[in-house]
FIVEX-679027 format. One line per field, with one value per atom (N, C-alpha, C): residue in three letters; chain; atom name; y, x, z. Coordinates in pm, 1 decimal, decimal comma. Layout:
<dozas>
resn	[ala | ...]
chain	[A | ...]
name	[CA | ...]
north	[Y | ...]
east	[X | ...]
up	[Z | ...]
</dozas>
This chain:
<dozas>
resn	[unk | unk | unk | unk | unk | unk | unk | unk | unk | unk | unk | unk | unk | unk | unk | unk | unk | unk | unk | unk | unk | unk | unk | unk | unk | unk | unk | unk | unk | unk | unk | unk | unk | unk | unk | unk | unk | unk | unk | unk | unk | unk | unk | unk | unk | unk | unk | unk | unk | unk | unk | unk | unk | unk | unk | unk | unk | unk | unk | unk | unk | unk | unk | unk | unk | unk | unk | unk | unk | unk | unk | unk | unk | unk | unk | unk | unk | unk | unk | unk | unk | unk | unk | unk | unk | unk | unk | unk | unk | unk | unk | unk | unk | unk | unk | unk | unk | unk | unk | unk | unk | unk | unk | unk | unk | unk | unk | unk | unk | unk | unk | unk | unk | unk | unk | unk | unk | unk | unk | unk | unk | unk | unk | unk | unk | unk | unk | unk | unk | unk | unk | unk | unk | unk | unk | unk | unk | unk | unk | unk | unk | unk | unk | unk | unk | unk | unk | unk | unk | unk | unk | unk | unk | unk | unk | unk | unk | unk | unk | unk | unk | unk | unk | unk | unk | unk | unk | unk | unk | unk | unk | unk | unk | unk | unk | unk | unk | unk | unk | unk | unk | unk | unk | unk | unk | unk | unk | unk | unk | unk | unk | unk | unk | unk | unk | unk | unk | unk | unk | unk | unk | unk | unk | unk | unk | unk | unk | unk | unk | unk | unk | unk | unk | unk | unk | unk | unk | unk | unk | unk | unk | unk | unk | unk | unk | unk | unk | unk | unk | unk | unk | unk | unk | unk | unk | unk | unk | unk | unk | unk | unk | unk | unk]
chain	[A | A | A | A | A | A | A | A | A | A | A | A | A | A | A | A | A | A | A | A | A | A | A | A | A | A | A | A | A | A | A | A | A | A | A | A | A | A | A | A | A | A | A | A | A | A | A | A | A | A | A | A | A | A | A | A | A | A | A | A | A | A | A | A | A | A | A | A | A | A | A | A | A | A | A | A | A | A | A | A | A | A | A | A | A | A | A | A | A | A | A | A | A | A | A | A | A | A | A | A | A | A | A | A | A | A | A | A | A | A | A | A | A | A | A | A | A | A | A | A | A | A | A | A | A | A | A | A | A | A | A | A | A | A | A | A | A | A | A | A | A | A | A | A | A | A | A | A | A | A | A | A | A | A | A | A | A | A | A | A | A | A | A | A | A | A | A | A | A | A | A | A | A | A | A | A | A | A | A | A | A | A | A | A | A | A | A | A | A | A | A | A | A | A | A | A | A | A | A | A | A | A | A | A | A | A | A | A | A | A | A | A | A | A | A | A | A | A | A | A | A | A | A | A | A | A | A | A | A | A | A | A | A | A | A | A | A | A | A | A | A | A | A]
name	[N | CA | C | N | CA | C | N | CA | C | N | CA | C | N | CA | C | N | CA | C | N | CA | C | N | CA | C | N | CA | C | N | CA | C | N | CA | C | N | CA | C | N | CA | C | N | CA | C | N | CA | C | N | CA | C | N | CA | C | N | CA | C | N | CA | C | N | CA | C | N | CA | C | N | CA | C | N | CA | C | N | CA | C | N | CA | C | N | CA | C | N | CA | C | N | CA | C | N | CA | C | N | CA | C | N | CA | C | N | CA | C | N | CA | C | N | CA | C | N | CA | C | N | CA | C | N | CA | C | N | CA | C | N | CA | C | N | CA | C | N | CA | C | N | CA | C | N | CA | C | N | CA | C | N | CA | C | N | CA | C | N | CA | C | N | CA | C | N | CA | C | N | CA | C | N | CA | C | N | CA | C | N | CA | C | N | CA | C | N | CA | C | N | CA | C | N | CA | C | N | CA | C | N | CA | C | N | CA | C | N | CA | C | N | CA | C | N | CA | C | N | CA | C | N | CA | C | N | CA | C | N | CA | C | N | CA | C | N | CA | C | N | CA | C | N | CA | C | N | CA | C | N | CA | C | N | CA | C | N | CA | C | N | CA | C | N | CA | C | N | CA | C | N | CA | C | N | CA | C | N | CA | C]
north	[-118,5 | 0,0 | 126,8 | 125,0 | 260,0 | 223,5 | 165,6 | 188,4 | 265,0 | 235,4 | 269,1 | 393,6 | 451,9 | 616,2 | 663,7 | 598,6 | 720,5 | 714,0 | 612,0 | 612,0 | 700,2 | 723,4 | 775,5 | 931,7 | 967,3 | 1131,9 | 1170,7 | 1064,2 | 1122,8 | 1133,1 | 1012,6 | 1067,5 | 1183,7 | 1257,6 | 1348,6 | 1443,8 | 1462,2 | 1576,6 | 1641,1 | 1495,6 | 1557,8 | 1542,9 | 1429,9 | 1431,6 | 1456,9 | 1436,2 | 1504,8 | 1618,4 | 1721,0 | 1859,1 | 1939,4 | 1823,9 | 1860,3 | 1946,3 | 2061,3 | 2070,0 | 2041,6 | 2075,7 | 1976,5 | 2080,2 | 2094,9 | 2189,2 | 2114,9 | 2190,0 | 2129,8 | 2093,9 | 2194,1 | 2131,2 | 2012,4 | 1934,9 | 1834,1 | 1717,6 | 1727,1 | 1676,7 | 1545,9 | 1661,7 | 1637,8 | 1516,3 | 1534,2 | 1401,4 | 1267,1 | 1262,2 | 1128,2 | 1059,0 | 1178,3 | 1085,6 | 1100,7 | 1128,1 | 1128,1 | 997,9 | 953,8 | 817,4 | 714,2 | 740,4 | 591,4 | 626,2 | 727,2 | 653,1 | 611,0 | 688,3 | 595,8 | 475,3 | 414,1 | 250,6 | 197,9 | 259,0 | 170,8 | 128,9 | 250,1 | 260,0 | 136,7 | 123,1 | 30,6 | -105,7 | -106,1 | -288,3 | -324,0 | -250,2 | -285,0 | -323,4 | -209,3 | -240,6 | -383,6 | -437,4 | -540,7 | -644,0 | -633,5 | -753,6 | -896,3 | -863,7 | -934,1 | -1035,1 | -935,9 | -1019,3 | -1067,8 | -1060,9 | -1136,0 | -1266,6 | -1268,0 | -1434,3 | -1517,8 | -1673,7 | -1727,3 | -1778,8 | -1862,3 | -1873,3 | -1927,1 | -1855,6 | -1930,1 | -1910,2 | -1829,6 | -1834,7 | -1716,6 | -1623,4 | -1484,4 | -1403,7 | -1260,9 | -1121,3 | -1201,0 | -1172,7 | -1172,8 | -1019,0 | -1017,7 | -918,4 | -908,4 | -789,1 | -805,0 | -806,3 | -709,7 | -666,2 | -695,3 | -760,5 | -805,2 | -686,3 | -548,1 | -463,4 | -370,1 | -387,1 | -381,8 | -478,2 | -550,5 | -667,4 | -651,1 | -617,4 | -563,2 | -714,9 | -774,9 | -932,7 | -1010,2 | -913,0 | -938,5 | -857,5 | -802,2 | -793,9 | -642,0 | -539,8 | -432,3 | -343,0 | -401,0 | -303,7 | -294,4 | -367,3 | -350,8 | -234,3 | -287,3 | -213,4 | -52,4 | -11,9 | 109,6 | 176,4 | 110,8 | 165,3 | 260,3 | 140,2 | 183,1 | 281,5 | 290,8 | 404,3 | 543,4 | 528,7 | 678,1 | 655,5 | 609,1 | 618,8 | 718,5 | 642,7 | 699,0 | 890,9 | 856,1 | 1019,1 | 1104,5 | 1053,9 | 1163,3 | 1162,2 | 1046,7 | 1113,1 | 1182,7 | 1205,3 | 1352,5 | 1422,0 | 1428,5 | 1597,1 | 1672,8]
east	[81,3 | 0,0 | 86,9 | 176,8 | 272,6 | 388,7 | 392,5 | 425,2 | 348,7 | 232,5 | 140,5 | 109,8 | 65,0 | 85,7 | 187,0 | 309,3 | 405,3 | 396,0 | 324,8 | 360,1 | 253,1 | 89,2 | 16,3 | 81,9 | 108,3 | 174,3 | 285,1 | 344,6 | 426,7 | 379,8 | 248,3 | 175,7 | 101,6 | 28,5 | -91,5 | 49,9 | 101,2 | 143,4 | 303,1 | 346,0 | 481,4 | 440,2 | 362,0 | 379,1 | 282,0 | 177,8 | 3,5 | 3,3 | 66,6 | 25,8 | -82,1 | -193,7 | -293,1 | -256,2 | -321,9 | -274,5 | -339,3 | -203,2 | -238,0 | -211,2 | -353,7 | -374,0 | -323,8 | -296,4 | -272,5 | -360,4 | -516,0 | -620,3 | -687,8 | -656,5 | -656,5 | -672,6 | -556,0 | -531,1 | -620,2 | -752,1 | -876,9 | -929,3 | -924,9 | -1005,4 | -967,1 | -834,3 | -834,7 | -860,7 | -872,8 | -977,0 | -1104,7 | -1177,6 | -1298,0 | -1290,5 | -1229,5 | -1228,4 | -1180,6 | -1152,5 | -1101,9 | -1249,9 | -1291,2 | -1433,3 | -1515,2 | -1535,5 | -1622,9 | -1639,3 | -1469,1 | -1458,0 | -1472,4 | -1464,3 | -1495,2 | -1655,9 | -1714,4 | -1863,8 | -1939,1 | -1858,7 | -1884,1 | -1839,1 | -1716,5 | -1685,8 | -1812,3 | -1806,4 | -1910,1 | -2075,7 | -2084,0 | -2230,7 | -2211,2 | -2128,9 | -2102,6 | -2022,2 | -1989,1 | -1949,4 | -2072,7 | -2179,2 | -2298,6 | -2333,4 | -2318,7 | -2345,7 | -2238,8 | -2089,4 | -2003,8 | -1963,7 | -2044,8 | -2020,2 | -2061,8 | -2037,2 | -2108,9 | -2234,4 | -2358,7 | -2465,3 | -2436,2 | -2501,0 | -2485,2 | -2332,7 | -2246,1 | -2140,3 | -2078,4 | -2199,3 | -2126,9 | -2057,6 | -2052,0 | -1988,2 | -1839,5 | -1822,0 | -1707,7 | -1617,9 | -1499,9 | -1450,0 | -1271,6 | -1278,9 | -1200,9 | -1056,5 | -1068,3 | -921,0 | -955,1 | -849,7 | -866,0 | -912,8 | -873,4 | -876,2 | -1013,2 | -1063,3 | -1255,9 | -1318,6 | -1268,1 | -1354,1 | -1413,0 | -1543,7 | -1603,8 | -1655,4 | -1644,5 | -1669,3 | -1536,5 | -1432,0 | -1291,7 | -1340,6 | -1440,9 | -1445,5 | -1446,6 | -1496,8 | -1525,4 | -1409,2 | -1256,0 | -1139,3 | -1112,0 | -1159,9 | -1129,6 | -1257,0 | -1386,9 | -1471,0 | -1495,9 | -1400,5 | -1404,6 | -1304,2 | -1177,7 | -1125,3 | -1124,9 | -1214,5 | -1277,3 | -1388,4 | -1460,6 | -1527,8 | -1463,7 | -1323,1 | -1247,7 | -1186,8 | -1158,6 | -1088,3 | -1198,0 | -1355,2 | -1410,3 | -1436,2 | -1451,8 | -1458,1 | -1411,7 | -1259,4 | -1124,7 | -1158,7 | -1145,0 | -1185,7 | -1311,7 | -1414,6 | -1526,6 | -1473,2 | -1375,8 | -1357,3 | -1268,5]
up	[0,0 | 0,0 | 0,0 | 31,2 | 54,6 | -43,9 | -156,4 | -260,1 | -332,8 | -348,2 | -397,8 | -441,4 | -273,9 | -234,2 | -303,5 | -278,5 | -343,3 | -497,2 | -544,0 | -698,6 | -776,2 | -656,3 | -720,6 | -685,1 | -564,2 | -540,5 | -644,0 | -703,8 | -817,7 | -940,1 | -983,0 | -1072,3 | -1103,6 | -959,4 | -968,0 | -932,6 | -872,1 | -846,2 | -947,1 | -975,2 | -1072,9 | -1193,1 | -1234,9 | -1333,0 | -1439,5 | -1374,2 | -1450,2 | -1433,1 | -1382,9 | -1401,6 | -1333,9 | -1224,7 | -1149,0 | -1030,6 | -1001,0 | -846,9 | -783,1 | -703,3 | -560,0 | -423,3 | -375,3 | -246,8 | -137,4 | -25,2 | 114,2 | 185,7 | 123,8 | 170,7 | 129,5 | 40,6 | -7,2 | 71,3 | 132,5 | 231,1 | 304,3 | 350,3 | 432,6 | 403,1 | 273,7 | 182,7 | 221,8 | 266,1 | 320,5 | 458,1 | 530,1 | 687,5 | 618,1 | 542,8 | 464,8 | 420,8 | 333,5 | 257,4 | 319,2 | 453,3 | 485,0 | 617,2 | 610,6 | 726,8 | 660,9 | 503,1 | 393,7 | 435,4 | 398,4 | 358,6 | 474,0 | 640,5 | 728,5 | 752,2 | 718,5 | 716,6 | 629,7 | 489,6 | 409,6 | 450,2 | 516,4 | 520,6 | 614,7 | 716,8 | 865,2 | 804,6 | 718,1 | 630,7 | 554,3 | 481,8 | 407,9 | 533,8 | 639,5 | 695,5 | 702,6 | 740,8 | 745,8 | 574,2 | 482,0 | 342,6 | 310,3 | 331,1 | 302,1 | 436,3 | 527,5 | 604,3 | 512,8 | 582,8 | 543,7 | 600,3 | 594,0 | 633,7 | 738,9 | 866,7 | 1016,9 | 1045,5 | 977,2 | 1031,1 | 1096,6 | 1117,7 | 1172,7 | 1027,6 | 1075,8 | 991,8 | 971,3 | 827,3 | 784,1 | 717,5 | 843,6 | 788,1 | 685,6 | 641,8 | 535,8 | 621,0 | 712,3 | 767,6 | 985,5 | 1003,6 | 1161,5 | 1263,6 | 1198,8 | 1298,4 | 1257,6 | 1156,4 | 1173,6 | 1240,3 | 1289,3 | 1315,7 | 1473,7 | 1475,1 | 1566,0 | 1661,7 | 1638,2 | 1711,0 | 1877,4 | 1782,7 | 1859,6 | 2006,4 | 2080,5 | 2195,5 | 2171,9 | 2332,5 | 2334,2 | 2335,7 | 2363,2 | 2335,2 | 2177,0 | 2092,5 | 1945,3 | 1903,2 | 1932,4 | 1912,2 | 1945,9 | 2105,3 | 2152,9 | 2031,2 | 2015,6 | 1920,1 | 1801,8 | 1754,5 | 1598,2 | 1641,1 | 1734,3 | 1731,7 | 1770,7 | 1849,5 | 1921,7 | 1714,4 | 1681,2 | 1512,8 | 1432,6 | 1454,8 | 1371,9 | 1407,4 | 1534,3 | 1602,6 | 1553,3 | 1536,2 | 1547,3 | 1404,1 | 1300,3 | 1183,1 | 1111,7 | 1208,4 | 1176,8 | 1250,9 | 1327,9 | 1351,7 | 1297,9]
</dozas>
């Protein structure tokens, strides 16, 4: 994943010619509460039958007990504010 990042920051920013604000920035505690919002909505349709929420990544996984779960909610906090 952090290859990644750097390969797209050298695309959008050196080498496409787009700018690129500092406020920009923002957009990404935006998009990663998106995608938590979304796995949690989709954990339920991706189990299998009778087998409990299946999640994609260990540390959404809201089943692992109330210190994982407090977590992800002080995560989601900090990223709306």
């Amino acid at each position: 994943h952090n290859l990644n990042v750097i390969f797209v920051i050298a695309e959008v920013a050196l080498l496409g010619g787009l700018p690129v604000v500092i406020s920009h920035v923002a957009l990404a505690p935006l998009l990663g509460l998106v995608y938590v919002i979304f796995a949690w909505s989709m954990a339920n349709s991706l189990g299998k039958e009778g087998g409990g929420p299946q999640f994609l990544y260990f540390f959404l996984d809201t089943t692992l007990g109330w210190t994982t779960t407090k977590a992800l909610v002080a995560l989601l906090a900090v990223l709306l504010t």
